[in-house]
C-alpha positions in Angstrom: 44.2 -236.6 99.6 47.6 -236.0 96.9 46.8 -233.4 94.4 46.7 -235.3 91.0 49.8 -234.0 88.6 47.6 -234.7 85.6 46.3 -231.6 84.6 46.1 -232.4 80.6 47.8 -230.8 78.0 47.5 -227.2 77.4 46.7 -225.3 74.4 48.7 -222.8 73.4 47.9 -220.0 70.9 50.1 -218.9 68.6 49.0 -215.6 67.0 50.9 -214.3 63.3 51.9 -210.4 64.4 52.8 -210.1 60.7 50.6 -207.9 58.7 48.4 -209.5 56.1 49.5 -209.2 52.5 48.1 -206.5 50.8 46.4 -208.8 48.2 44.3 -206.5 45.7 45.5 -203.0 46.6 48.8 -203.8 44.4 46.3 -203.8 41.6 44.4 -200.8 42.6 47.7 -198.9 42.6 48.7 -200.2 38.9 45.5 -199.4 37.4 45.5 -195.8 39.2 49.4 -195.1 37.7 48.1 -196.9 34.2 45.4 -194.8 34.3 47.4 -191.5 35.2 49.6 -192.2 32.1 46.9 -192.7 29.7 45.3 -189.5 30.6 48.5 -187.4 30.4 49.3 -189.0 26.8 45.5 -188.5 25.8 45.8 -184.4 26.8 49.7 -184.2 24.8 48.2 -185.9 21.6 44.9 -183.5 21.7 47.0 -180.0 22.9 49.9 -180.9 20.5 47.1 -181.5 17.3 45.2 -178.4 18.2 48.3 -176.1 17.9 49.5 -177.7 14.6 46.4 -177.4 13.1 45.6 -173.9 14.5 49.2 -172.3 13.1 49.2 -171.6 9.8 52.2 -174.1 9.0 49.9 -176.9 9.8 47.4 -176.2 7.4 47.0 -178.9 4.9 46.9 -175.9 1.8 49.8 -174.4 3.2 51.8 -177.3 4.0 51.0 -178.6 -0.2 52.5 -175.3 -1.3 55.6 -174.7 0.7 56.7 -178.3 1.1 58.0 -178.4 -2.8 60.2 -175.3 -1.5 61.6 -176.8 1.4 63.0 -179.1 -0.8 64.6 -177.0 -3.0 65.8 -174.9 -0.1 66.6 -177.5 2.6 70.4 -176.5 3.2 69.3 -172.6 2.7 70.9 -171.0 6.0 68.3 -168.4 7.1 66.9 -166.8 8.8 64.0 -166.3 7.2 64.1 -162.4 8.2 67.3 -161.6 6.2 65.7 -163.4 2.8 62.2 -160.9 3.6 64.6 -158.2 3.7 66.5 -159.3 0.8 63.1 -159.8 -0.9 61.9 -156.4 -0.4 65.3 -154.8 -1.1 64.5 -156.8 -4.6 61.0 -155.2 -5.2 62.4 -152.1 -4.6 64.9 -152.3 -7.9 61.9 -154.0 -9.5 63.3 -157.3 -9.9 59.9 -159.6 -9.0 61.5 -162.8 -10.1 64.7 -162.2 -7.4 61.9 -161.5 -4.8 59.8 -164.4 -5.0 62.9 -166.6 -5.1 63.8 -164.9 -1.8 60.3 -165.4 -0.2 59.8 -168.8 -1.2 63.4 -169.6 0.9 61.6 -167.6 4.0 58.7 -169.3 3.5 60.8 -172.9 3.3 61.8 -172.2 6.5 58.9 -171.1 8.2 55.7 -170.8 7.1 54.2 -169.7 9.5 54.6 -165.8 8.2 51.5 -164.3 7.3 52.4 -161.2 6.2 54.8 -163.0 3.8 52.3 -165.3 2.7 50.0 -162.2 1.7 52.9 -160.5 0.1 53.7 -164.1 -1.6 50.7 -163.6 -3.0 51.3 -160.2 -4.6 54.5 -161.4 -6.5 52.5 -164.2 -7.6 50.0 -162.3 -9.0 53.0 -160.1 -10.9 54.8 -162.9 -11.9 52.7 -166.1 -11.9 54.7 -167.6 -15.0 57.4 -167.8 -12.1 59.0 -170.8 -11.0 57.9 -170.0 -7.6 54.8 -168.1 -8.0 51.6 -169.9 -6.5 48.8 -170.7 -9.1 45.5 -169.1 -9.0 43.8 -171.8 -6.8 47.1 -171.5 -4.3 46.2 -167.7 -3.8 42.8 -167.7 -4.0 43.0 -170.4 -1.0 46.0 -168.6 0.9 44.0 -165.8 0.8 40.9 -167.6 2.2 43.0 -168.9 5.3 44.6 -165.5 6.2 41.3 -163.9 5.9 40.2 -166.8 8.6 43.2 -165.6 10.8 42.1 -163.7 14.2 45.0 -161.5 14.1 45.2 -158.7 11.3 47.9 -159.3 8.2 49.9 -156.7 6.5 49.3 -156.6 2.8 46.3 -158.6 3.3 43.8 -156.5 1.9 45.8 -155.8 -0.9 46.3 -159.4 -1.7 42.7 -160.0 -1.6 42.1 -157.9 -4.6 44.4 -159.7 -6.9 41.7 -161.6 -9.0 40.1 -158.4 -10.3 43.8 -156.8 -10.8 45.7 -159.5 -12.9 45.2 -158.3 -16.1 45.7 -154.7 -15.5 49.2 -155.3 -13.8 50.0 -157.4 -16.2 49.4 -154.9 -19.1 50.7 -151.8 -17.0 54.3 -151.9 -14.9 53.0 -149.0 -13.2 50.0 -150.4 -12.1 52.3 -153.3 -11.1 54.8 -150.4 -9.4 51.6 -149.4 -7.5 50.2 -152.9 -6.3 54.0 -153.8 -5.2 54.0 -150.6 -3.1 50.8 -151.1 -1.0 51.1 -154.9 -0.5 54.8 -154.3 0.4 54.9 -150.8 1.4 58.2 -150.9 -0.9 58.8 -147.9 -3.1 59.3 -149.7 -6.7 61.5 -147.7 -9.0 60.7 -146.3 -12.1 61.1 -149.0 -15.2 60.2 -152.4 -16.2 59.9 -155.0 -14.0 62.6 -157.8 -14.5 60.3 -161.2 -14.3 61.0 -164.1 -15.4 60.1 -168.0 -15.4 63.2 -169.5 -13.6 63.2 -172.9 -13.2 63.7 -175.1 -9.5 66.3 -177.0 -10.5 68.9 -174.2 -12.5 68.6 -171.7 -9.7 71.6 -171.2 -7.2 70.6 -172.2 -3.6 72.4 -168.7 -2.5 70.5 -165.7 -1.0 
């Protein structure tokens, strides 16, 4: 008996060694680097607003009362440390008006300078028919926010006592002499007190 040569046809397998696509994990992986960005942006926008609102420069108050000199003294040089020196080399000839031009520049450029906001507040309170002197409210509310401050402020204590001092200094230089002297611990010589009400738009922008 012959062996038949028939067998049939045979089935062949062909298997795909090729690794499947990755279908959904592409999405997995945007929404985990989306999701990575948003949170980084969402911690800058709420670290950055918490320090400008925490520094005293941010404040709203402040910002209202220096921003008219930054104006004036946009092209002043600086730094604000030589103007503070300046200022307090003024005080001590007893020229009030020179001073608060001075501080109002330091303050222009930064003002984030407590200790010359308290003793911006003390010239004010000398010369408040000044050009540059703050008004009652702006002192009163200065004084409020450095008082809210967690470190402590030269001259701050004596600037918190101008409301119940304006018109003694204003009706006695030495009293005056005196107030300049603790807020500024500036000896003021002996004399009148050279104050006057300058204008923001005659003055030279030259320390």
């Amino acid at each position: 008996m012959s062996e038949s040569q028939d067998r049939g046809a045979k089935i062949v397998i062909v298997r795909d060694l090729r690794p499947r696509p990755p279908g959904h994990v592409w999405a997995w992986i945007v929404i985990a680097v989306c999701t990575v960005i948003f949170l980084s942006i969402t911690l800058w926008v709420v670290v950055a607003g918490r320090q400008i609102v925490t520094s005293l420069g941010g404040r709203e108050a402040v910002h209202q009362v220096s921003q008219p000199w930054a104006q004036r003294w946009a092209q002043a040089p600086g730094p604000p440390s030589e103007y503070n020196r300046l200022a307090r080399t003024a005080v001590s000839t007893g020229d009030v008006a020179e001073a608060l031009r001075l501080t109002s520049m330091s303050l222009a450029l930064d003002p984030n300078q407590a200790t010359i906001w308290a003793q911006m507040t003390c010239l004010s309170t000398v010369d408040p028919e000044n050009a540059y002197a703050m008004t009652e409210t702006q002192r009163q509310t200065l004084v409020d926010i450095l008082n809210e401050l967690d470190d402590q402020v030269d001259g701050l204590a004596v600037a918190d006592e101008w409301s119940g001092l304006v018109a003694a200094l204003q009706a006695n230089d030495r009293a005056a002499h005196q107030f300049l002297n603790d807020c500024m611990n500036v000896k003021v010589a002996d004399g009148p007190l050279k104050t006057t009400a300058e204008t923001l738009d005659t003055l030279d922008a030259s320390p």
